[in-house]
C-alpha positions as CSV (number, residue, x, y, z in Angstrom):
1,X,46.3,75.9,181.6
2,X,49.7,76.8,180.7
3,X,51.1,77.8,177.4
4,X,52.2,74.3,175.6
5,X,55.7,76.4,175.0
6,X,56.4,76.7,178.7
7,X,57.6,73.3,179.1
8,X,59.8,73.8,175.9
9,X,61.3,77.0,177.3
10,X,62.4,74.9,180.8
11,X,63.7,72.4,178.9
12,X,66.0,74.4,177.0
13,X,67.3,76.4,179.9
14,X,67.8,73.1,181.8
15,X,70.0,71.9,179.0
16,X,72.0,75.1,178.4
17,X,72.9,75.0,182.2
18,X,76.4,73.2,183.3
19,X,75.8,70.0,185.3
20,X,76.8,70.1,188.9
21,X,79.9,68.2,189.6
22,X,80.2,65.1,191.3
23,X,82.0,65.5,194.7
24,X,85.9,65.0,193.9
25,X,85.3,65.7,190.0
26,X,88.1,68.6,188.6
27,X,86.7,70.7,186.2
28,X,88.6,70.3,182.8
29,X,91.6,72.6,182.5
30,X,90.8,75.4,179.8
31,X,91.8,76.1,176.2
32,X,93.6,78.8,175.8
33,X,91.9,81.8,174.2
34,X,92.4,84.1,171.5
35,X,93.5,87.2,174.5
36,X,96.0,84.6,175.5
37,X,98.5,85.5,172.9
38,X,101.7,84.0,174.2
39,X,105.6,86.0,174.3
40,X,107.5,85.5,170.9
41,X,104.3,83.0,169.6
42,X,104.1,86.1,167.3
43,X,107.4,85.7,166.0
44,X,109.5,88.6,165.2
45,X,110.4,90.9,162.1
46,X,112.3,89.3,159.3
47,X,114.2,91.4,156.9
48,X,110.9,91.4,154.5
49,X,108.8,93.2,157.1
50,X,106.7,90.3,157.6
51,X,106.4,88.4,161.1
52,X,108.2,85.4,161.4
53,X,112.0,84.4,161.8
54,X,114.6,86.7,160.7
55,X,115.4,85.4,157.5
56,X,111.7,83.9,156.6
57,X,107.9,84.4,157.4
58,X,105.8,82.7,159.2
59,X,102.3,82.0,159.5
60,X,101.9,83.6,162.5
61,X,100.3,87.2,162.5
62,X,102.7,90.3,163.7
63,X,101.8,92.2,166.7
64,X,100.5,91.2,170.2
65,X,97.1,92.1,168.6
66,X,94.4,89.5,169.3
67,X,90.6,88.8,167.3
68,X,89.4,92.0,168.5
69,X,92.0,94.5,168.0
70,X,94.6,96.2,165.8
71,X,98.5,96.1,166.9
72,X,101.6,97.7,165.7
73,X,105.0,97.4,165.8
74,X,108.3,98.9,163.8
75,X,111.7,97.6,163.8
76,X,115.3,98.1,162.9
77,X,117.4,95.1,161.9
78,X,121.4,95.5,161.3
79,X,123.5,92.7,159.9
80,X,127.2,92.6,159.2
81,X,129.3,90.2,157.4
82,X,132.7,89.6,156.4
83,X,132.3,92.4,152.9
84,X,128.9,93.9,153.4
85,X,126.6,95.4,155.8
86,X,122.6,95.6,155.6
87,X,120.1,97.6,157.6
88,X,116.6,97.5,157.5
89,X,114.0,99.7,158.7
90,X,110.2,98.8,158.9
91,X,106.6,98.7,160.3
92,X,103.6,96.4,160.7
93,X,100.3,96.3,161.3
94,X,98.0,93.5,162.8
95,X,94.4,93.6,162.3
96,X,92.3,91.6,164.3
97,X,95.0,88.5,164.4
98,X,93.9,87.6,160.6
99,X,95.5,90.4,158.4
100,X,99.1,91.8,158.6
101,X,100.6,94.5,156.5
102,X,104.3,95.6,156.8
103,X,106.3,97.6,154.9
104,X,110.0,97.9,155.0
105,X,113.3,99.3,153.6
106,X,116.4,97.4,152.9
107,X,119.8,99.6,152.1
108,X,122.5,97.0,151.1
109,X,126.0,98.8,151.7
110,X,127.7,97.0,148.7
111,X,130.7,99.8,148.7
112,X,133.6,96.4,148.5
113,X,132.0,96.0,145.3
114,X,131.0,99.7,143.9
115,X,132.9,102.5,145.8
116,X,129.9,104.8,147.3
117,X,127.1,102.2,146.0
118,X,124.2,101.0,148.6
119,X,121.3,99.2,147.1
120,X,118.0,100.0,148.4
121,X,114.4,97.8,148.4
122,X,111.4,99.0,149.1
123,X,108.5,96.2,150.3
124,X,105.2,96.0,150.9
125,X,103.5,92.9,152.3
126,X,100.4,91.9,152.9
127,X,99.9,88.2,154.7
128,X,96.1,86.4,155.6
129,X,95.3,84.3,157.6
130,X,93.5,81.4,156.5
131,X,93.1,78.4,158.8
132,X,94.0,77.3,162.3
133,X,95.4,79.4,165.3
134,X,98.4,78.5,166.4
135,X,97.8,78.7,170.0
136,X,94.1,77.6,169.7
137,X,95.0,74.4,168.0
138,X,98.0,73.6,170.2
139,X,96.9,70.5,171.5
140,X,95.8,69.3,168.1
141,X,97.9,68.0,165.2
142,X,96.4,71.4,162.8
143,X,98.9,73.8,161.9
144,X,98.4,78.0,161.2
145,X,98.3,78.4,157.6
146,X,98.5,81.9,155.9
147,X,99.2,83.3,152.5
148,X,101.3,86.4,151.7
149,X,102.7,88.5,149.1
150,X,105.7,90.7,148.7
151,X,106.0,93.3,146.1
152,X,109.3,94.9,146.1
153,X,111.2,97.7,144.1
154,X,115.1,98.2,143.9
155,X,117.2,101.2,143.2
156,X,120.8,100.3,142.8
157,X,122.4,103.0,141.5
158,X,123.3,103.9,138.1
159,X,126.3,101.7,138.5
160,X,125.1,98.4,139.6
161,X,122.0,99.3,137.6
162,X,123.8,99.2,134.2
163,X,125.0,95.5,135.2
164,X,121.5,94.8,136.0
165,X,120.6,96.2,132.4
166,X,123.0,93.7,130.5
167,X,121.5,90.9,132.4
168,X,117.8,92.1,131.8
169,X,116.9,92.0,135.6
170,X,114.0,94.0,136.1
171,X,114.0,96.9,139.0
172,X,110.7,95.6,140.6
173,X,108.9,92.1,141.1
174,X,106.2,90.0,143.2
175,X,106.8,87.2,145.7
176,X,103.8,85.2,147.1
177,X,104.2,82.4,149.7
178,X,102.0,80.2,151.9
179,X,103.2,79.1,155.4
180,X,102.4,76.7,158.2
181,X,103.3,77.1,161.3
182,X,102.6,74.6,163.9
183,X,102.9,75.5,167.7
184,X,103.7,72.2,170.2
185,X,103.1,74.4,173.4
186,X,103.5,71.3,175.7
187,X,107.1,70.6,174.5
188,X,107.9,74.7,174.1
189,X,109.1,74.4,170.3
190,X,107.4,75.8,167.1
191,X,108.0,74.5,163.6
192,X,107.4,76.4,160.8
193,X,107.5,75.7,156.7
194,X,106.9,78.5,153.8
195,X,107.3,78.2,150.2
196,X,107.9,80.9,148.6
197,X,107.2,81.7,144.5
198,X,110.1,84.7,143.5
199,X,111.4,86.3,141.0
200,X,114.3,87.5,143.0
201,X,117.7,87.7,142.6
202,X,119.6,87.7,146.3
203,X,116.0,89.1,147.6
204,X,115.8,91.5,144.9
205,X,119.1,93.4,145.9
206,X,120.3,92.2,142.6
207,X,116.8,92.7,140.5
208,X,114.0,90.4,139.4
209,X,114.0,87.4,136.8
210,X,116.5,87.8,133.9
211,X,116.5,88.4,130.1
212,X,115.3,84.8,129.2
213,X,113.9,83.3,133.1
214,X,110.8,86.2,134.4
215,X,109.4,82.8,135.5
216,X,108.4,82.5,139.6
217,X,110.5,79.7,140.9
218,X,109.0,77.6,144.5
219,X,111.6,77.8,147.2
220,X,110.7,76.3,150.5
221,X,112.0,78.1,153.7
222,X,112.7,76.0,157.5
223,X,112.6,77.3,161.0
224,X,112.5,75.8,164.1
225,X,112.4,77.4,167.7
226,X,112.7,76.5,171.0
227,X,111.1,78.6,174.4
228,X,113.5,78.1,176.8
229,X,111.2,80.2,179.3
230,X,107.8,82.2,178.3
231,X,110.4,85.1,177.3
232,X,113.4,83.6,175.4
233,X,113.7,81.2,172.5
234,X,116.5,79.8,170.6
235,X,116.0,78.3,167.1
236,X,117.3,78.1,163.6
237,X,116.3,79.2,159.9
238,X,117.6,77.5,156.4
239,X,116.1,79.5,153.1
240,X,116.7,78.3,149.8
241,X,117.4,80.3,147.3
242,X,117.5,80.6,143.2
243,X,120.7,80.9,141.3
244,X,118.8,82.5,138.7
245,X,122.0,84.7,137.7
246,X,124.6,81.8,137.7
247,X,125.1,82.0,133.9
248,X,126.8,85.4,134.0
249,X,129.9,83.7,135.6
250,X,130.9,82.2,138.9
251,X,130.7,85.7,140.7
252,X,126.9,85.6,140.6
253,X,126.3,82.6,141.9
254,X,123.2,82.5,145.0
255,X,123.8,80.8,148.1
256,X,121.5,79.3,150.5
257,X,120.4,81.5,153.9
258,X,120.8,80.5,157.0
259,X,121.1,81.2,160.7
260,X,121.1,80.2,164.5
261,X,119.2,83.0,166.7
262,X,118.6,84.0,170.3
263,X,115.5,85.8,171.0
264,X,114.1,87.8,174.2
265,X,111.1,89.6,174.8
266,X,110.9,90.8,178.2
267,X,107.7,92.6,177.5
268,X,104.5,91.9,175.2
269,X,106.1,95.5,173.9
270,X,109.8,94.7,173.6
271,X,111.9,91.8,171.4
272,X,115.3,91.4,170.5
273,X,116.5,89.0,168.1
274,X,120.7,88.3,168.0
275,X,121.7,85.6,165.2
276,X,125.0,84.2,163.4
277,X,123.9,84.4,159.8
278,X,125.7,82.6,157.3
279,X,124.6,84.3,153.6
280,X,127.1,82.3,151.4
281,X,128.6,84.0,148.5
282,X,127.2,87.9,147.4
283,X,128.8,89.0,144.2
284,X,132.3,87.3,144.2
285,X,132.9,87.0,147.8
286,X,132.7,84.1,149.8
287,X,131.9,83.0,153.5
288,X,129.8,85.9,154.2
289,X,129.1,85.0,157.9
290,X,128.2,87.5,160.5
291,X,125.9,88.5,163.3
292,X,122.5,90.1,162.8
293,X,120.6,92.1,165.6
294,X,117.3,93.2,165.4
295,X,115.0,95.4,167.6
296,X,111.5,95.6,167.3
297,X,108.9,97.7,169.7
298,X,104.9,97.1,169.6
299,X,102.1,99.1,171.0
């Protein structure tokens, strides 16, 4: 007689194969998968280091690195405006699509204000992952969520480093934020909101907290982006920012971020991001509009 765990054993493989189709079924079309990691979905390199817009992060993890591998990419960013100039220099690290860590380097020219001066911010980021997949979960309603933090250090100078003095800004600070990041690949646009806890004054170019407000304040960051094709995008950023430095006259005062971009990857190795950036006032000057252009190459 036959072992009573035979009949189990056929059973089991009976179930686990796929049912024949019925003659004029069509087989369901399939999800995408985690090797299907889609142009720009990735975002690109904002002026943090972190992947996401230009100006903010988003949930997204940097790299064209998928759930079994590590990616890298580095970046250089230039933007101009009407009294200043800023460049930043950086590199990022994907591991396994969950964990990102960036690094970057910020030198401010702020010469219309100090003859000679330029400002320069170090930052190191890490960012998780810790729910959803934004190409995964395109067809559902469940966004990418991940958390990140910032920690950044400032030298400005001995100069704009004695104004920080009277105001008690400190040279170095902390910036966590959580973003969501929610990809509607039938209708080729992605949304993305971050809130962001800083002590930062202009991004840190101008120090950390104050002599009476060392407090993190929340400051929620918008983008929106539009694929025009599976290689070029077109979307828009608004940060808000603290005006943490107002009370030391009307030449402090913080303006909201924003821009309107144009991005093209014509490779999974290759972006380039062109924007019109409107920064507000920086340190007595008004209407500091410009263009920003940033190149970033992956392995």
């Amino acid at each position: 007689m036959s072992s009573p765990a035979l009949p189990l054993l056929c059973c089991a493989l009976a179930l686990s194969l796929p049912a024949a189709a019925a003659p004029g079924d069509e087989a369901p079309a399939p999800r995408p998968t985690a090797r299907s990691k889609l142009l720009l979905t990735a975002g690109v390199s904002s002026i943090d280091g972190a992947a996401g817009g230009g100006l903010t992060p988003w949930a997204v993890t940097g790299t064209q690195a998928t759930e079994h591998e590590v990616g890298a990419t580095a970046f250089v960013t230039r933007a101009v405006t009407s009294d200043y100039a800023l460049t930043v220099k950086g590199a990022t690290v994907g591991i396994h699509d969950r964990v990102e860590l960036s690094l970057a380097r910020q030198d401010f020219d702020a010469g219309v204000v100090v003859p000679g001066t330029t400002l320069k911010l170090d930052i190191a980021g890490v960012k998780l992952k810790v729910a959803g997949d934004a190409i995964l979960d395109a067809d559902t309603w469940r966004p990418q969520v991940a958390v990140g933090l910032f920690y950044k250090h400032l030298d400005p100078g001995s100069a704009v480093g004695g104004v920080l003095d009277s105001v008690g800004a400190r040279r170095h600070g902390v910036e966590v934020y959580a973003s969501a990041t929610k990809l509607l690949l039938a209708h080729g646009v992605l949304l993305n909101g971050t809130l962001r806890a800083t002590q930062a004054n202009q991004n840190g170019l101008l120090g950390f907290g104050t002599t009476g407000d060392r407090r993190l304040r929340l400051q929620p960051e918008f983008s929106v982006a539009k694929l025009l094709r599976k290689d070029l995008a077109i979307g828009a950023e608004y940060r808000f920012k603290p005006d943490r430095l107002a009370f030391a006259g009307p030449a402090f005062r913080e303006s909201d971020w924003k821009d309107v971009f144009v991005a093209w990857a014509p490779n999974k190795h290759l972006s380039v991001t062109l924007a019109w950036v409107d920064l507000g006032q920086i340190v007595g000057h008004d209407r500091q509009r410009g263009t920003y252009l940033s190149i970033q190459a992956g392995l």
